[in-house]
C-alpha positions as CSV (number, residue, x, y, z in Angstrom):
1,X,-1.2,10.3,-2.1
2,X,-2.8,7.5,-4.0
3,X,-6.5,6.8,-3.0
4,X,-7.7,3.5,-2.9
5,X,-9.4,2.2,-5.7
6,X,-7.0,4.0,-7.9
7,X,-4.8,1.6,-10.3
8,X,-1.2,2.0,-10.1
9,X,2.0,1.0,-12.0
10,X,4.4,-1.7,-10.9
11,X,7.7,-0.1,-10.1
12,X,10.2,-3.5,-10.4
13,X,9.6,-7.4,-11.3
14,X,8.0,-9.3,-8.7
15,X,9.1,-12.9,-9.5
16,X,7.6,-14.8,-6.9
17,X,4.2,-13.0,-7.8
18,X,4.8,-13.8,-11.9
19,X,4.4,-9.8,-11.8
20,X,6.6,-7.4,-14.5
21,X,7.5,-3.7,-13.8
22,X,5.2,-1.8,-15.6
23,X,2.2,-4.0,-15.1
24,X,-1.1,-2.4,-13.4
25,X,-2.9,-3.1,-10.7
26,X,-5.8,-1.5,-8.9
27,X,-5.3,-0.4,-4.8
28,X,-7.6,-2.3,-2.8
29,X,-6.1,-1.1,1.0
30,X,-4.1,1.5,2.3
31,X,-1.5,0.9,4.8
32,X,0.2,3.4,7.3
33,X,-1.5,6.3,5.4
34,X,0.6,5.6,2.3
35,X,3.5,3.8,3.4
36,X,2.2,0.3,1.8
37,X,-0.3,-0.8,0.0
38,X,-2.5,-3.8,-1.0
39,X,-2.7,-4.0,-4.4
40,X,-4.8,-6.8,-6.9
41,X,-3.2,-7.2,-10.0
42,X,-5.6,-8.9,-13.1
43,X,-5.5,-10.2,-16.4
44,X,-8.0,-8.1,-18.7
45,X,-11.0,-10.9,-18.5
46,X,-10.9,-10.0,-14.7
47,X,-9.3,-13.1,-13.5
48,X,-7.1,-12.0,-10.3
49,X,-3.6,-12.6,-10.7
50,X,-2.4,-12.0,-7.2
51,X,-2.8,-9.5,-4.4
52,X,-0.3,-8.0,-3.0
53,X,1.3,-5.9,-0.2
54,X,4.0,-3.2,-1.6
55,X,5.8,-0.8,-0.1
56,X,5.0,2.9,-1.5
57,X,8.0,2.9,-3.5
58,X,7.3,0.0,-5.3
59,X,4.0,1.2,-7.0
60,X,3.7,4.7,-8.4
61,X,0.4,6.6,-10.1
62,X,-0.7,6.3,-13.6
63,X,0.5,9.6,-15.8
64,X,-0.9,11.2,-18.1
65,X,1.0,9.7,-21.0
66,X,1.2,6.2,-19.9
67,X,0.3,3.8,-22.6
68,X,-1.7,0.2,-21.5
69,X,0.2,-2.9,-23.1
70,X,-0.3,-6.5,-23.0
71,X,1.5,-9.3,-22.3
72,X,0.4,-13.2,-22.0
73,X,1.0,-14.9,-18.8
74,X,3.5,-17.7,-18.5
75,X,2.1,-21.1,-17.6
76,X,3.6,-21.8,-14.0
C-alpha cells in the first residue's frame, strides 16, 4: 500500500485539474485505508498546483526505473 508522504504517479489526464498522466505528486492523506487518496501535485519551485482526491487506481507508486521529466504549465 502506498504510505502517506510517498509521491506517486498520475495514472490518466486530469483536465479540469491542468494535471497530465505521468505527472507526480506527493500523498498528503489516506482515504479508506487505500481506496483514495489526497494527493498535492507541484511545480519544481514548490508552488502547489492543486490537491487532489483520486481513487487508488488513478495514482500508482514510483518504480524503480521511472525517469522525472518536465513540462511547462499552460497559462489558464
Amino acid at each position: 500500500m502506498i504510505k502517506e508522504h510517498e509521491c506517486v504517479v498520475l495514472t490518466e489526464d486530469l483536465p479540469g485539474e491542468g494535471l497530465k498522466a505521468g505527472d507526480i505528486g506527493t500523498i498528503v492523506h489516506i482515504h479508506q485505508e487505500g481506496t483514495g487518496y489526497e494527493v498535492e501535485f507541484m511545480t519544481l519551485a514548490g508552488e502547489t498546483i492543486a490537491v487532489t482526491t483520486l481513487r487508488a487506481a488513478q495514482v500508482r507508486p514510483l518504480a524503480r526505473r521511472d525517469m522525472a521529466h518536465a513540462r511547462e504549465l499552460s497559462i489558464a
